[in-house]
VOTOR-733952 format. One record per residue: x, z, y of N, C-alpha, C in turn. Coordinates in steps of 0.001 Angstrom, whole numbers, padded with zeros to 6 digits, always signed. Each point is the difference from the previous one (the first is absolute). Layout:
residues N
XZYXZYXZY...
This chain:
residues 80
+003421+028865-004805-000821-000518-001066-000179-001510+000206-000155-000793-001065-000103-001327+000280-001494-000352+000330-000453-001004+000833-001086-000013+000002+000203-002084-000201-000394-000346-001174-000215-001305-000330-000419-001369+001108-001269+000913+000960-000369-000911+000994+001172-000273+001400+001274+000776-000200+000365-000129+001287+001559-000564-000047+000318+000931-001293+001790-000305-000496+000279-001728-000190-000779-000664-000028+000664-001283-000377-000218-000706+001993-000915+000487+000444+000173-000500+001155+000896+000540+001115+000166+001017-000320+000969+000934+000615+001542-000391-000518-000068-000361-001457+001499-000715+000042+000368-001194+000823-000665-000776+000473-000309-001086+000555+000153-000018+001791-000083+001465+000126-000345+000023+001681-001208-000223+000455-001069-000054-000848-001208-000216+000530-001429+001342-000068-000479-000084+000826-001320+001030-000400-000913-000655-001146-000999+000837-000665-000652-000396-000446-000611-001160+000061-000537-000129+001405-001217-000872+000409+000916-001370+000756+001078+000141-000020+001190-001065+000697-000456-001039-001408+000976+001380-001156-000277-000851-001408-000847-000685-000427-001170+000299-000158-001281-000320-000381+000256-001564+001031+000079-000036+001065-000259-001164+000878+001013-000925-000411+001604+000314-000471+000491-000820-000288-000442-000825-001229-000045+000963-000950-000621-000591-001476-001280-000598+000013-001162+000143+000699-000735-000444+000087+000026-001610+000822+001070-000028+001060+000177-000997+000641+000672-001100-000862+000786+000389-000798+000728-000651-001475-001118-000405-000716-001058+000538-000182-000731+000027-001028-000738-001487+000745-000356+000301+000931-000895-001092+000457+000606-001903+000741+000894+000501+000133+001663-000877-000439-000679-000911-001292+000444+001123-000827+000290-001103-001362-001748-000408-000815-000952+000744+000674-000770-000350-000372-000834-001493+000702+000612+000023+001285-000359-001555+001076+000841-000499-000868+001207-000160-000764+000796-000645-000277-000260-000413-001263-000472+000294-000964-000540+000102-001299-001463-001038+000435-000598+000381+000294-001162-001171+000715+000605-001782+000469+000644+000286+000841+000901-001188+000011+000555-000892-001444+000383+001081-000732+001099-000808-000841-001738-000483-001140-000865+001197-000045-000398-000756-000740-000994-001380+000434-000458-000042+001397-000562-001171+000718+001407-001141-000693+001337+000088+000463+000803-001028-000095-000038-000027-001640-000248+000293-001144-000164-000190-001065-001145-000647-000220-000809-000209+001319-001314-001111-000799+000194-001176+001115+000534+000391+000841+000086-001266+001059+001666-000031+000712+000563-000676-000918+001384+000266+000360+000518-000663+001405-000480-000442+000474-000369-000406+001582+000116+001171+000824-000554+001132-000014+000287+001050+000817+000534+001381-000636+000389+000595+001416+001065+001196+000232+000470-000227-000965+001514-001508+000031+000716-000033-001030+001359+001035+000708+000020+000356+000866+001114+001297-000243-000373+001401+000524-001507+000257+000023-000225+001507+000349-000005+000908-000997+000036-000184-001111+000316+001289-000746+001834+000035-000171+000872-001430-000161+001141+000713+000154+000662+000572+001423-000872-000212+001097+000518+000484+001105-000489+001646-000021-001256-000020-000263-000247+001887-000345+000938+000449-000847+000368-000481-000899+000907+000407-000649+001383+000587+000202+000542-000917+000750+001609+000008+000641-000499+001300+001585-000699-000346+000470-000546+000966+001110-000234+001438-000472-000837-000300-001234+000072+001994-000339+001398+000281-000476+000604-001016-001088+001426+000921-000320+000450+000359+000973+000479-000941+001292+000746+000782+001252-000524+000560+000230-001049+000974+000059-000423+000953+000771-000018+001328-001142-000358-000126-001413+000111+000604-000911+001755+000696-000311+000763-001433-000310+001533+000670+000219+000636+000396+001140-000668-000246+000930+000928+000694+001171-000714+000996+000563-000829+001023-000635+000019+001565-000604+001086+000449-000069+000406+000829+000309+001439+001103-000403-000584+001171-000478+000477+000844-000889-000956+001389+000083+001525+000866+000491+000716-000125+000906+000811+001132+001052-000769-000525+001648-000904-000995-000211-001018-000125+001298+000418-001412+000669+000722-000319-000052+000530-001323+000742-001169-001017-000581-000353-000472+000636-001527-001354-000027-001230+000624-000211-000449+001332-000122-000811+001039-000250-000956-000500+001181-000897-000001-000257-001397-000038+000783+000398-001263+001124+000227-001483-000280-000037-000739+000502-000615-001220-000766-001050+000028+000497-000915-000393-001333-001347-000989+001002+000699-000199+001554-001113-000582+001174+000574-001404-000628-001322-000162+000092-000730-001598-000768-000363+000255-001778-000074+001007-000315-000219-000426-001238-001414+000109-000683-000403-000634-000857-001290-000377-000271-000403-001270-000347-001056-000336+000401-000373-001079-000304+000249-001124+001258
């Protein structure tokens, strides 16, 4: 039977609670990063390259996911 909370992390190679930590660690990623860009939108003086460095940092870690497991749960450093 499918169970919604587990099949997408389980395609992934991950447990539930792996998942939750990755996405959440993403989440808080782009949300330090979103803060930044909008500080550098009123004072263009600072973190003039921390939101495109979060940026380029999550894709590599986002595309080099495999779902046959290769880059699967290597995810040390990610966050904020």
């Amino acid at each position: 039977m499918s169970n919604p909370f587990t099949d997408h992390p389980n395609a992934v190679n991950e447990t539930y609670g792996e998942h939750m930590g990755v996405a959440w660690g993403v989440g808080a990623s782009l949300f330090v990063a979103s803060l930044a860009c909008f500080a550098h939108g009123l004072f263009p003086f600072l973190f003039k390259t921390t939101g495109s460095r979060a940026i380029v940092r999550l894709y590599g870690k986002v595309t080099g996911r495999k779902p046959d497991g290769a880059g699967f749960g290597d995810w040390s450093g990610a966050g904020v």
